[in-house]
N, C-alpha and C positions, 0 to 999 in steps of 0.2 A: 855278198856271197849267200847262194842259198845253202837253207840248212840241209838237203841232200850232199850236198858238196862237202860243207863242214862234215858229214859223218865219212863221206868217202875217202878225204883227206887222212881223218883220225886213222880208220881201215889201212890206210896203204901204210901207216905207220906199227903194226902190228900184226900178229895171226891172226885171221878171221874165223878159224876152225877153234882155237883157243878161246877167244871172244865168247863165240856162240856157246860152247859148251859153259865155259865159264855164267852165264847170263842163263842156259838151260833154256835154249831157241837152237832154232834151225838154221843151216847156213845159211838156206836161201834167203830165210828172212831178215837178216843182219846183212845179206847184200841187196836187198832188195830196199833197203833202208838208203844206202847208197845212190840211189836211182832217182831221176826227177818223178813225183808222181803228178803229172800234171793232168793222168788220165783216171785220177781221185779212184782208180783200182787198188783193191785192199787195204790195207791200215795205213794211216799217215807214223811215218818215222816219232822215234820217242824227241827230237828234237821240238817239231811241228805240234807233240802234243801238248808237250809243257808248257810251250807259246800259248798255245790257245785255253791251255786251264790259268796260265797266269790272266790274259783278256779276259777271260769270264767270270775268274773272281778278284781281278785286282788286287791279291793281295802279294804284295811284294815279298813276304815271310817267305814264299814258292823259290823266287829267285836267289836272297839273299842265303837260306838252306843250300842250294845248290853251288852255289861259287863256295859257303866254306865249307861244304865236301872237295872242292877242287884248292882248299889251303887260300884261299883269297875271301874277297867280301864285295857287295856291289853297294856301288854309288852312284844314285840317280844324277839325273844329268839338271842344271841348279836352272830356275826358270827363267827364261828368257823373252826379250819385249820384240825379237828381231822374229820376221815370216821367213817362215818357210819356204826354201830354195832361195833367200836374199845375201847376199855375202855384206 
């Protein structure tokens, strides 16, 4: 699933006018969030940026922060000797 999706999902599960005011953005831009941006037009979604600040600094603190904001915790996945796409 892409991450436009995951926030559309969330959206359809809530006010979007609450949202936005809550976060003190526009609606457009919280549904614009929503949208595929494949045509790299305006800001990439808060999902796409957290992705790429965690690849640019590798540091897991980013993610493991963000899950026990959400009452959970992450657990990398334990390393494996098996290629990629091989069952």
């Amino acid at each position: 699933m892409e991450s436009h999706e995951v926030i559309r999902n969330a959206l359809a599960k809530a006010h979007v006018k609450e949202v936005a005011d809550k976060m003190g953005l526009s609606l457009s831009l919280v549904y614009k969030w929503g949208e595929n941006s494949d045509a790299k037009s305006g800001s990439a979604n808060p999902l796409d940026r957290v992705k790429d600040l965690h690849q640019s600094t590798q540091d897991d603190h980013l993610i493991q922060w963000l899950c026990n904001k959400a009452d959970g915790y992450f657990v990398k996945n334990p390393p494996t000797n098996r290629r990629p796409g091989r069952e």
